[in-house]
TIPA-164263 format. One record per residue (C-alpha): residue in three letters; x, y, z; chain. Coordinates in nm, 2 decimals, decimal comma. Example, Ala and Ser with C-alpha at 12.3 -4.5 7.8 and 13.67 -1.06 7.14 Angstrom:
['ala'; [1,23; -0,45; 0,78]; 'A'];
['ser'; [1,37; -0,11; 0,71]; 'A'];
// end
This chain:
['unk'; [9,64; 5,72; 8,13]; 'A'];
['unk'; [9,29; 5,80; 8,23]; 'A'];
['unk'; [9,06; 5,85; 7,91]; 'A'];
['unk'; [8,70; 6,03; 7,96]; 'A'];
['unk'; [8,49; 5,85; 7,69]; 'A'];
['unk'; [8,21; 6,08; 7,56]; 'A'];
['unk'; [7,87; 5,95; 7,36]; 'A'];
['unk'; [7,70; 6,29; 7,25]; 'A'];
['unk'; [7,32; 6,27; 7,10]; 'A'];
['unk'; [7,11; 6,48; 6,99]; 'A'];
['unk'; [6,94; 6,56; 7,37]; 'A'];
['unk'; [7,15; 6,36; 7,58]; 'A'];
['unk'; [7,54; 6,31; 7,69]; 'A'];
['unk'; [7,66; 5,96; 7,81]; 'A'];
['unk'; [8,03; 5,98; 7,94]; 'A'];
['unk'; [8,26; 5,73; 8,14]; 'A'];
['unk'; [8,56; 5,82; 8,27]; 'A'];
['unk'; [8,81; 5,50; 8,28]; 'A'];
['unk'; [9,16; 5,47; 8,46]; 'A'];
['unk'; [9,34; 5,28; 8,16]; 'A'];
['unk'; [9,63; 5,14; 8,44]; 'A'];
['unk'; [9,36; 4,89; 8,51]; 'A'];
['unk'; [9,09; 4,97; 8,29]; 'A'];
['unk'; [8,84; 5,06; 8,61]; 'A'];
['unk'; [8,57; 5,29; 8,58]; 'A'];
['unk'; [8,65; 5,62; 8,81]; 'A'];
['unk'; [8,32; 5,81; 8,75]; 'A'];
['unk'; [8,00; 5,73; 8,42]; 'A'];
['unk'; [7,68; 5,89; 8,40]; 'A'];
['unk'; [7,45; 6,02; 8,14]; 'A'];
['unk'; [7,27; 6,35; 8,08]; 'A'];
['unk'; [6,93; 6,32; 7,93]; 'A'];
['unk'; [6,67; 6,63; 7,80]; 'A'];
['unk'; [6,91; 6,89; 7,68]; 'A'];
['unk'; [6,72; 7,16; 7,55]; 'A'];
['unk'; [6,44; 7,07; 7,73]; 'A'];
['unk'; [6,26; 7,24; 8,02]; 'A'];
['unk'; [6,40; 6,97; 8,30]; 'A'];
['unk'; [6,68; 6,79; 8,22]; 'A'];
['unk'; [6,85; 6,53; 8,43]; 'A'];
['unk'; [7,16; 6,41; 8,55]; 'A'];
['unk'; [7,25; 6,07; 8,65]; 'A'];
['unk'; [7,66; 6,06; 8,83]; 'A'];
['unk'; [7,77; 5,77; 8,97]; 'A'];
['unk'; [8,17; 5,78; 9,11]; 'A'];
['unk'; [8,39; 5,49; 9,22]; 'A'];
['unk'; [8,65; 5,71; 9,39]; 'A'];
['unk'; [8,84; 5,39; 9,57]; 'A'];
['unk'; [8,75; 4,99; 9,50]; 'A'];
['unk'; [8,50; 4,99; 9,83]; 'A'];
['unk'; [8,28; 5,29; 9,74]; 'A'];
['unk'; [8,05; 5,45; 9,46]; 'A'];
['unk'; [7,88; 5,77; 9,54]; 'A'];
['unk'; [7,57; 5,86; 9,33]; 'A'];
['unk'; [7,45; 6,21; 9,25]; 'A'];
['unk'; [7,12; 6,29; 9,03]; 'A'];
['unk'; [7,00; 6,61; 8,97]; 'A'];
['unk'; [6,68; 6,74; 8,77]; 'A'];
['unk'; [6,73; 7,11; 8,64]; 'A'];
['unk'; [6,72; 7,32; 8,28]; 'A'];
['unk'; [7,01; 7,20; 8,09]; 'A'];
['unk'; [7,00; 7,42; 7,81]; 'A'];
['unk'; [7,27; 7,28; 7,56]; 'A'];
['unk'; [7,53; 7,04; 7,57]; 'A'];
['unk'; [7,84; 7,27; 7,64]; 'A'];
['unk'; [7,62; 7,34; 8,02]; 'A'];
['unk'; [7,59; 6,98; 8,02]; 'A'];
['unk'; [7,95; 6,91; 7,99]; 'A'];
['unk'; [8,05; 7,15; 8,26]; 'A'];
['unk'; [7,79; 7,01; 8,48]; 'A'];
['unk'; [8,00; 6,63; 8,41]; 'A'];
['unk'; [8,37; 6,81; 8,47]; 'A'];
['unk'; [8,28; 6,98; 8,75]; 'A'];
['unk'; [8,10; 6,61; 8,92]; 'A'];
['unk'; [8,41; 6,46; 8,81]; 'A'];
['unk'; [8,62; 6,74; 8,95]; 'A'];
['unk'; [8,43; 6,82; 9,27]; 'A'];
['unk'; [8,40; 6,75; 9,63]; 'A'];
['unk'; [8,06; 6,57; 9,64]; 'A'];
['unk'; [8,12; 6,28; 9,41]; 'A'];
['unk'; [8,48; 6,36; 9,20]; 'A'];
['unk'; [8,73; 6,13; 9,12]; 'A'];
['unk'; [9,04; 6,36; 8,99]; 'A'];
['unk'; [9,12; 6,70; 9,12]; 'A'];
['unk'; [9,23; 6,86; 8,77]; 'A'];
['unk'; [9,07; 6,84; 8,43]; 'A'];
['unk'; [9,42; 6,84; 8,31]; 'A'];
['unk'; [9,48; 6,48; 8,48]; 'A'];
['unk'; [9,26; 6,40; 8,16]; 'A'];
['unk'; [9,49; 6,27; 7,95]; 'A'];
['unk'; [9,25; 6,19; 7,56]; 'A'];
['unk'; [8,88; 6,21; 7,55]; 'A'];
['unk'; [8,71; 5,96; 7,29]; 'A'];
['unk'; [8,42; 6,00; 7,13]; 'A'];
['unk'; [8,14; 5,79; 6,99]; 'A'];
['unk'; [8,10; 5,90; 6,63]; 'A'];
['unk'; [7,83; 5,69; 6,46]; 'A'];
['unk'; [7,86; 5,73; 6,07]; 'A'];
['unk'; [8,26; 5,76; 5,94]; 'A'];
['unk'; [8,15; 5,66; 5,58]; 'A'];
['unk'; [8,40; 5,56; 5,36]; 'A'];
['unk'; [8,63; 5,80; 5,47]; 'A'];
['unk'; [8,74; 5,67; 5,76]; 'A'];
['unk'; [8,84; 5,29; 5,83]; 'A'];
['unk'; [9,01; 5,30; 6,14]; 'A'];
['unk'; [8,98; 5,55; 6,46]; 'A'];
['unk'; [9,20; 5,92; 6,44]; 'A'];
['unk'; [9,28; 6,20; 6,60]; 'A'];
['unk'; [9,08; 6,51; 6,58]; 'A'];
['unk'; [9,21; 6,78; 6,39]; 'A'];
['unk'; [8,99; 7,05; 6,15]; 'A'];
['unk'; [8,98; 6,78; 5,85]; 'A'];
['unk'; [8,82; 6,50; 6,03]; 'A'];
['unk'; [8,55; 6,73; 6,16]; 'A'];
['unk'; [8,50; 6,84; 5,79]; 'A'];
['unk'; [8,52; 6,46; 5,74]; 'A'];
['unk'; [8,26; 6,39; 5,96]; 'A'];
['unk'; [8,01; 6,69; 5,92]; 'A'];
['unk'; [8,02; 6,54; 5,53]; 'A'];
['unk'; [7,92; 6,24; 5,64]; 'A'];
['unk'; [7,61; 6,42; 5,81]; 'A'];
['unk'; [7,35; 6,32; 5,53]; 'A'];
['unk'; [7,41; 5,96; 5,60]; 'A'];
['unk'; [7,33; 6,03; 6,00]; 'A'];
['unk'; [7,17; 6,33; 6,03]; 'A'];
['unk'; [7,02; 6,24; 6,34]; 'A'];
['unk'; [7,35; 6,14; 6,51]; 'A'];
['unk'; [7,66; 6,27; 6,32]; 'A'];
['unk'; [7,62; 6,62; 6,41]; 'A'];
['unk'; [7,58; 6,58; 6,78]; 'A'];
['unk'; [7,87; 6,36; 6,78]; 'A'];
['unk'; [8,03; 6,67; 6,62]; 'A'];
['unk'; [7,90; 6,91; 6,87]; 'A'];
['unk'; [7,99; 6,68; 7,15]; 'A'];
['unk'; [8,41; 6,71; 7,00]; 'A'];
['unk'; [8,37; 7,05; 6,99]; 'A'];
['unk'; [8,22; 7,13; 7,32]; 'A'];
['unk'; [8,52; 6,88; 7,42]; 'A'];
['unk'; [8,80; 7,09; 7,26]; 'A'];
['unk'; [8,67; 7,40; 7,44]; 'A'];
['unk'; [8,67; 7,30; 7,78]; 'A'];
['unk'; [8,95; 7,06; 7,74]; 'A'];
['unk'; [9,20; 7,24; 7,57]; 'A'];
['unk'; [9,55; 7,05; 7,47]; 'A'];
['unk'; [9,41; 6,75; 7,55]; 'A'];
['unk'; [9,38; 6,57; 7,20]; 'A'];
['unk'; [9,04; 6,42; 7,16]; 'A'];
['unk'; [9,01; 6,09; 6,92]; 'A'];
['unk'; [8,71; 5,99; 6,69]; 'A'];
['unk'; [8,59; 5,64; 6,72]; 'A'];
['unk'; [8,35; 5,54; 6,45]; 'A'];
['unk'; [8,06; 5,28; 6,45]; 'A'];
['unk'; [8,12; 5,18; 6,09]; 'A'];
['unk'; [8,49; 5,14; 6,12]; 'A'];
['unk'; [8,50; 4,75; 6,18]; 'A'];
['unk'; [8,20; 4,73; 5,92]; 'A'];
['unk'; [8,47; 4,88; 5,64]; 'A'];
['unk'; [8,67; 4,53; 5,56]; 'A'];
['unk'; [8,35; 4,45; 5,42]; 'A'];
['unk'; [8,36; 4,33; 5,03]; 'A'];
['unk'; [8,21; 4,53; 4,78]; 'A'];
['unk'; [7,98; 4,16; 4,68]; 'A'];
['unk'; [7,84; 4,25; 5,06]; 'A'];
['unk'; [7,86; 4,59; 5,09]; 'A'];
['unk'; [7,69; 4,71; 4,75]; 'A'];
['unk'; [7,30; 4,69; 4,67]; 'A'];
['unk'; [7,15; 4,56; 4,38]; 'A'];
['unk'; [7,07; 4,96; 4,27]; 'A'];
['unk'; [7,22; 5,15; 3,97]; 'A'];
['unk'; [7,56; 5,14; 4,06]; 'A'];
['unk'; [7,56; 5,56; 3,99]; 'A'];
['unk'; [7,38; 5,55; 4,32]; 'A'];
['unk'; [7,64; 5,45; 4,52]; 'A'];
['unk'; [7,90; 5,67; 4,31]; 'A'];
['unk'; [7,66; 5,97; 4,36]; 'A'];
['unk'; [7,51; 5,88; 4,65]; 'A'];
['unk'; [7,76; 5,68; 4,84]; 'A'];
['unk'; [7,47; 5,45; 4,90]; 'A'];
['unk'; [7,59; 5,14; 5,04]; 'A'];
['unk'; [7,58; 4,88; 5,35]; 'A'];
['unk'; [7,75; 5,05; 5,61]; 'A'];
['unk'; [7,67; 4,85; 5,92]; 'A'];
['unk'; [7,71; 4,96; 6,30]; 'A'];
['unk'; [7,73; 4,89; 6,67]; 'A'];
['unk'; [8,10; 4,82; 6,48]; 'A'];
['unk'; [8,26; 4,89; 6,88]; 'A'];
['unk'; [8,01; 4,63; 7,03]; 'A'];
['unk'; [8,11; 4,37; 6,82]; 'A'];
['unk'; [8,46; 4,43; 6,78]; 'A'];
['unk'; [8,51; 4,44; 7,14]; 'A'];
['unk'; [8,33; 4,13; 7,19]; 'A'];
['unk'; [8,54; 3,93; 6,90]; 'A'];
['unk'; [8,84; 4,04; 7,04]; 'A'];
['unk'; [8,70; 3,88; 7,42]; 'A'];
['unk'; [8,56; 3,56; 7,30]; 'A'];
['unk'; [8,91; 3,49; 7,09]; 'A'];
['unk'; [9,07; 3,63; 7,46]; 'A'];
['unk'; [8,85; 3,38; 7,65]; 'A'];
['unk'; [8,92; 3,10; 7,41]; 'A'];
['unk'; [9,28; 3,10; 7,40]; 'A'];
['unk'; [9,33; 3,20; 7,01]; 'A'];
['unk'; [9,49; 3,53; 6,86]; 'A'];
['unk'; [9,16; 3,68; 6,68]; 'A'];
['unk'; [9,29; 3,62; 6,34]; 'A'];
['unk'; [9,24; 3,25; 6,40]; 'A'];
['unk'; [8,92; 3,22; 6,47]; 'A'];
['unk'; [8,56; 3,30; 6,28]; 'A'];
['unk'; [8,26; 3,40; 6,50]; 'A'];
['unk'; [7,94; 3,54; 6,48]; 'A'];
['unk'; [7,85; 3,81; 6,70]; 'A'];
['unk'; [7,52; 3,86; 6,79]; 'A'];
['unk'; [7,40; 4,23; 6,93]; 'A'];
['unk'; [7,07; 4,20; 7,06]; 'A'];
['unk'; [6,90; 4,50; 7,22]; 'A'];
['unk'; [6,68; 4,76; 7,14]; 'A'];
['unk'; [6,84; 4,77; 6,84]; 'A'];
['unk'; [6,99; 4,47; 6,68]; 'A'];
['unk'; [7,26; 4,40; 6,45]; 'A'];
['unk'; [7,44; 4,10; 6,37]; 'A'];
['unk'; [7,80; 4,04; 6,21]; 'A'];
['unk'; [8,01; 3,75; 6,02]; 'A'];
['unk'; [8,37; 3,81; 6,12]; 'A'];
['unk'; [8,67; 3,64; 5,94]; 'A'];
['unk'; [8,98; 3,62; 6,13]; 'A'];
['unk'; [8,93; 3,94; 6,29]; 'A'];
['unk'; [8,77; 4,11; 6,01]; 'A'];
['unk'; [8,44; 4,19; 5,98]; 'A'];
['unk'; [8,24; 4,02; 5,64]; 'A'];
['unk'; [7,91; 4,10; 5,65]; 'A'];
['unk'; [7,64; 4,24; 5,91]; 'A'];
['unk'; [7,29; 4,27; 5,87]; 'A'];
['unk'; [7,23; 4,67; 5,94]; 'A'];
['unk'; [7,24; 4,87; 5,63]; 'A'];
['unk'; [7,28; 5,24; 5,49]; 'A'];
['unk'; [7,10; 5,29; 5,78]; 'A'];
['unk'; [7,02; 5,10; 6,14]; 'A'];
['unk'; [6,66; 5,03; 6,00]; 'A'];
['unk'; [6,80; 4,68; 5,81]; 'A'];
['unk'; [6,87; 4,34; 5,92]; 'A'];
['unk'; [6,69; 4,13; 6,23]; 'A'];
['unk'; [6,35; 4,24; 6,38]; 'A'];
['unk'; [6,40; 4,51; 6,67]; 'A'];
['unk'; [6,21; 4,68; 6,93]; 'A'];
['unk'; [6,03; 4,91; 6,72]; 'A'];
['unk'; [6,25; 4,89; 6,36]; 'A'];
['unk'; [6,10; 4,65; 6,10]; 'A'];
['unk'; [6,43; 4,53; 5,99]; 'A'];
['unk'; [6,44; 4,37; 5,60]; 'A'];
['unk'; [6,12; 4,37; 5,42]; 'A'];
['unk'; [6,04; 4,36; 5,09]; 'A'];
['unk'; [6,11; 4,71; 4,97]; 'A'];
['unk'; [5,72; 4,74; 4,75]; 'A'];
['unk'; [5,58; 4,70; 5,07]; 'A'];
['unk'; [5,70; 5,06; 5,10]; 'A'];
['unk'; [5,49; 5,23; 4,82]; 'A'];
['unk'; [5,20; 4,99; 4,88]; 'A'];
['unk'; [5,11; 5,14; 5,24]; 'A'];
['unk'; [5,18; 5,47; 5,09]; 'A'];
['unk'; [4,99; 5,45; 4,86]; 'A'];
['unk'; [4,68; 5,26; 4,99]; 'A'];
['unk'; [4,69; 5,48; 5,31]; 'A'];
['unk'; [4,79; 5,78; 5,16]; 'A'];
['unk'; [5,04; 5,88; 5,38]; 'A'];
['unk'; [5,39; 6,02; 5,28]; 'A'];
['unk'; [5,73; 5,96; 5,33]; 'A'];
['unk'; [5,80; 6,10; 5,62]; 'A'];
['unk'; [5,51; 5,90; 5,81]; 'A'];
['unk'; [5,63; 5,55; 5,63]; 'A'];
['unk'; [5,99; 5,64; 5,76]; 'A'];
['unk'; [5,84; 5,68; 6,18]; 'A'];
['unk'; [5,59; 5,37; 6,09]; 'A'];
['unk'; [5,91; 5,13; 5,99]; 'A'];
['unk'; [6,15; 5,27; 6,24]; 'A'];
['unk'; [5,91; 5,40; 6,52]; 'A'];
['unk'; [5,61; 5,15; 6,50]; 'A'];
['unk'; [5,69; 4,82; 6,36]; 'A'];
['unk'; [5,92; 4,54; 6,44]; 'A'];
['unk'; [5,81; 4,41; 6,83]; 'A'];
['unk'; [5,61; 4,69; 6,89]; 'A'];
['unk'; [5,45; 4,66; 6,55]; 'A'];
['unk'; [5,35; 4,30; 6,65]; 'A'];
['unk'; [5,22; 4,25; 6,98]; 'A'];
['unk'; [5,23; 4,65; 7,11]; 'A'];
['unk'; [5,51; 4,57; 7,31]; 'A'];
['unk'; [5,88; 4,69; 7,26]; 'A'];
['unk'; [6,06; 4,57; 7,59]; 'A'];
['unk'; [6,15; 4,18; 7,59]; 'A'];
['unk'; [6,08; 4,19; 7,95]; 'A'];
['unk'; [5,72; 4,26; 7,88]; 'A'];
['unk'; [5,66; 4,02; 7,64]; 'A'];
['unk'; [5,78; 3,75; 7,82]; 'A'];
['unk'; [5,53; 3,87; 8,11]; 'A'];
['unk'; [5,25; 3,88; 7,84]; 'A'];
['unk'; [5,35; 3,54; 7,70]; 'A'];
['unk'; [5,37; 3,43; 8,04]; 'A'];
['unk'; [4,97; 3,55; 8,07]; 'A'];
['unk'; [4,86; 3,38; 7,75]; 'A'];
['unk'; [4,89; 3,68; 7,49]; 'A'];
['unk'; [4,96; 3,52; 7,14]; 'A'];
['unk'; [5,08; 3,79; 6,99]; 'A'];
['unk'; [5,32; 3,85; 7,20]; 'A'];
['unk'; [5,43; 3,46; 7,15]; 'A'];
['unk'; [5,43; 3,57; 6,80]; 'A'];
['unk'; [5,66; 3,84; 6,85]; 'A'];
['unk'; [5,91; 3,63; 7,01]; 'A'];
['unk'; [5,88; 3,34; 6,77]; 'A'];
['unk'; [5,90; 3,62; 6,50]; 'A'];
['unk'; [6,23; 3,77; 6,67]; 'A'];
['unk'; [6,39; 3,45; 6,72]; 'A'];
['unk'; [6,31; 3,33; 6,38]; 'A'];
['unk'; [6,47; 3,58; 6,21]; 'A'];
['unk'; [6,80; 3,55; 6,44]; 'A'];
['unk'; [6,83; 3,22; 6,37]; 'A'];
['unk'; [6,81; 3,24; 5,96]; 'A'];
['unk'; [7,12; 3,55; 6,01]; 'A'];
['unk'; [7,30; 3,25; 6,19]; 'A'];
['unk'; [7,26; 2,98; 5,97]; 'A'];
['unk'; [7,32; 3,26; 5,63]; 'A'];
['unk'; [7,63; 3,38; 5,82]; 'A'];
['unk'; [7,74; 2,99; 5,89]; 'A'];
['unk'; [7,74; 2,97; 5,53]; 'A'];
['unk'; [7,96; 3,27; 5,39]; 'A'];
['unk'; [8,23; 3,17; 5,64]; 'A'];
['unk'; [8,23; 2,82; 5,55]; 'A'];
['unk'; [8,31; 2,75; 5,92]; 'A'];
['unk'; [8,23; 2,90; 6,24]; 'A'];
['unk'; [8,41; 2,88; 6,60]; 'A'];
['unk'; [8,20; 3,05; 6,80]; 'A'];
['unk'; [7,88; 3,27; 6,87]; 'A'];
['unk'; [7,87; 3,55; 7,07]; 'A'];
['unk'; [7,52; 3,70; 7,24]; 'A'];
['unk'; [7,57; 4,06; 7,36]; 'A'];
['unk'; [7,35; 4,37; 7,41]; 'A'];
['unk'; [7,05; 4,42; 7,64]; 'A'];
['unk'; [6,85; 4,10; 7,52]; 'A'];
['unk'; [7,15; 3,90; 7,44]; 'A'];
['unk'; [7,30; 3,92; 7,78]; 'A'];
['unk'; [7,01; 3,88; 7,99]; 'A'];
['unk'; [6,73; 3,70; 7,80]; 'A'];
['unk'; [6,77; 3,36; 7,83]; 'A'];
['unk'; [6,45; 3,24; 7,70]; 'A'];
['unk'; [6,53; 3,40; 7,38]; 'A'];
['unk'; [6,89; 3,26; 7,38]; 'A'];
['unk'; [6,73; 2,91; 7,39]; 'A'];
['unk'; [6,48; 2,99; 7,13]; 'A'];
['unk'; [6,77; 3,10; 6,90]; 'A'];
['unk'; [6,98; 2,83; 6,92]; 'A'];
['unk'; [6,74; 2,51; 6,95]; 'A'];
['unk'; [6,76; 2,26; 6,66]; 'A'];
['unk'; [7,12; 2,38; 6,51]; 'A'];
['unk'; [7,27; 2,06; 6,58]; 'A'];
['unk'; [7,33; 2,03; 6,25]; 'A'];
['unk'; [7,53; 2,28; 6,24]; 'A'];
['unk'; [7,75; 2,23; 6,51]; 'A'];
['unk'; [7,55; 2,43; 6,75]; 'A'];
['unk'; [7,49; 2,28; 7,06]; 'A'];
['unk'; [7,37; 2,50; 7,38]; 'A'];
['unk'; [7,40; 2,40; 7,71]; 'A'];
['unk'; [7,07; 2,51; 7,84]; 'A'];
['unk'; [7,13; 2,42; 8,19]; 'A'];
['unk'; [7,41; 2,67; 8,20]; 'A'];
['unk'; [7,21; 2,90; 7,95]; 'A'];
['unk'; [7,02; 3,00; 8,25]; 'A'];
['unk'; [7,00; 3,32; 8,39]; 'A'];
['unk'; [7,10; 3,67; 8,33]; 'A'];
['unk'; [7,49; 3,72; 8,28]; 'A'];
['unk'; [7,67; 3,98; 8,43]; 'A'];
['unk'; [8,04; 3,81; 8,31]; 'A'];
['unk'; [8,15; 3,62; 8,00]; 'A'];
['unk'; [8,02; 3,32; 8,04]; 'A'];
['unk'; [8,03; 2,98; 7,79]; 'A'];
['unk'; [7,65; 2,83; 7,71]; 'A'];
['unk'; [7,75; 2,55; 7,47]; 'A'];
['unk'; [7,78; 2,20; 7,57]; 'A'];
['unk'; [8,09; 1,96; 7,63]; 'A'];
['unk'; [8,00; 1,82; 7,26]; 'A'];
['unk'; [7,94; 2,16; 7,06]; 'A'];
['unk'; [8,16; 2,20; 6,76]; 'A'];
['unk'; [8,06; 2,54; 6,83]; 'A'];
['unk'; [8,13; 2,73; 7,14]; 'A'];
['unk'; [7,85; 2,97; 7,19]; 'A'];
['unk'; [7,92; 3,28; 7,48]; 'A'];
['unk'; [7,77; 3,54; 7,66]; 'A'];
['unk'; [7,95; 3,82; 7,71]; 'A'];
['unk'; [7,85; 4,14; 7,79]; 'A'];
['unk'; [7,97; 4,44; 7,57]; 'A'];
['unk'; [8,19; 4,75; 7,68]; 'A'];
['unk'; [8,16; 4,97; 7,41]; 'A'];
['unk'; [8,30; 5,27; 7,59]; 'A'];
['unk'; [8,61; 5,00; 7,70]; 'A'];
['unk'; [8,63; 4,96; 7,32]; 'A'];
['unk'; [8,65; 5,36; 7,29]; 'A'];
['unk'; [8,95; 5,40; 7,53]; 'A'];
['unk'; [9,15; 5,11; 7,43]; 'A'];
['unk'; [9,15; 5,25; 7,05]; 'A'];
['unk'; [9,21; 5,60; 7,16]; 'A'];
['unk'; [9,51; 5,47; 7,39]; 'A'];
['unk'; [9,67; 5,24; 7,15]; 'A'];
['unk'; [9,63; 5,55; 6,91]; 'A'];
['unk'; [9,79; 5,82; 7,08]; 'A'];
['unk'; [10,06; 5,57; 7,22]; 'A'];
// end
């Protein structure tokens, strides 16, 4: 079964087109500025084990149905294709980032789940109705070929109503279906599933804490397979500092800059999402460069990190304590995969916990699963890097099977 996985934003299309015999990647690229006046492409193709051809191109892309004839005819074509008919497509899974409470598992697109999702567009309105366009786009130039929604908040939806509800008149979550959400649901659930993989237990034996650390961050406390509590919210501005995201604060905070700046809502939303966290700290947003400016004696950037780490740690030891018991962390994402400064500075001094990190075999960036925890650890801790899109087409081919 080959499965072409498709993650539609607003301007941009990321796609990956996997061969689920033996789960290889046959072609993945991205499109970035649609709607813009140059675009790009970026196409890489792996038509046998020995070979990748890459092919980037830098033209108008007007919209996103140009952009996805631009990927099937890469896919399809002589200069870097991997299948000679769009009908050797056999599902095409999609990235859909809000599902609400209205969908707790992935499913098959028909004309009710895209009513389904396009309700849930208040809740994402940045991402919900690109994902949306992208099915659509899909079911036009794929036609027969059933396409599956896949939703970020899916694994977040066996959470209890003690973690999912705020402390808010409860008519705002009957009226406003104001709630914690969560998501980056595919990340950690296709990590969980590895790490129980790697350690030789079915998933519902085991309790870990998995630990997304990128751009964005999220975190999650996962009971036998099923997810507790994580730290985004309603929206992906809660939980853990983040590149440019504030993560929690203290809600008055909120109407206390507005009001002694004088500055609406609108502003407040880009200054917590767009200019704090990181960024907000040091001036700084990429990891990479804060380590070179800690490296050259900047303090705030030491700051930052100590900041960032802090903060990961306290979600670590909070999520210890509502599952009682813990049998693994789980580092993934961007930072989490290859930062290992800040994977040390996370986990020193939780011996108490059980945590014990190897940091000898901590080292490095890593481009595999790979165990950090010591002989002694009560607590395995892991690297392993995340496959979201992997995630995507397992679901879509366990579904339509």
């Amino acid at each position: 079964m080959k499965i072409l996985v498709i993650n539609a934003g607003s301007s941009s299309l990321k796609y990956q087109l996997l061969n689920m015999e033996d789960e290889a990647v046959m072609a993945t690229g991205i499109v970035e500025r649609i709607g813009e006046t140059v675009g790009n492409l970026t196409h890489k193709a792996y038509p046998d084990t020995d070979a990748e051809k890459k092919v980037a191109k830098e033209e108008e892309i007007k919209d996103h149905k140009i952009a996805m004839h631009m990927v099937l005819d890469l896919i399809t074509g002589s200069e870097a294709g991997v299948i000679k008919d769009p009908k050797e497509i056999d599902a095409i899974g999609h990235r859909v980032v809000q599902g609400g409470e209205a969908f707790t598992s992935a499913c098959v697109v028909d004309n009710s789940v895209k009513v389904a999702i396009a309700d849930n567009n208040p809740l994402a309105p940045l991402h919900n109705p690109a994902n949306l366009m992208g099915i659509e786009v899909a079911e036009e130039l794929f036609p027969g070929t059933p396409n599956v929604a896949v939703f970020d908040t899916e694994f977040h939806s066996s959470m209890p109503p003690k973690a999912f509800l705020y402390a808010l008149p409860y008519d705002y979550y009957k009226e406003l279906r104001i709630r914690r959400y969560g998501f980056h649901g595919t990340s950690h659930k296709y990590v969980c599933n590895k790490v129980a993989e790697l350690m030789g237990k079915k998933v519902d034996e085991i309790n870990v804490i998995t630990v997304h650390l990128g751009n964005g961050c999220s975190m999650a406390a996962i009971e036998k397979g099923k997810c507790m509590d994580t730290s985004m919210g309603m929206t992906p501005l809660a939980g853990v500092m983040m590149g440019t995201r504030s993560g929690d604060i203290d809600p008055a905070i909120v109407s206390y800059i507005a009001e002694s700046k004088n500055i609406g809502i609108d502003e407040m939303d880009n200054i917590l999402n767009k200019q704090s966290g990181l960024k907000g700290i040091c001036g700084l947003n990429d990891m990479r460069d804060i380590h070179s400016a800690v490296a050259n004696g900047d303090e705030m950037a030491k700051l930052a990190l100590d900041m960032f780490a802090y903060r990961v740690k306290k979600y670590i030891g909070s999520y210890t304590a509502v599952l009682g018991s813990i049998d693994a962390i789980v580092f993934t994402a961007g930072i989490g995969e290859n930062d290992d400064v800040t994977r040390a500075a996370i986990c020193q001094n939780f011996s108490g916990l059980g945590i014990e990190m190897d940091f000898d075999k901590n080292n490095g960036r890593k481009g595999e699963p790979t165990p950090v925890h010591t002989d002694a650890s009560k607590v395995q801790v892991w690297v392993i890097p995340t496959n979201e899109e992997l995630q995507i087409a397992q679901e879509s081919m366990a579904l339509l099977n």
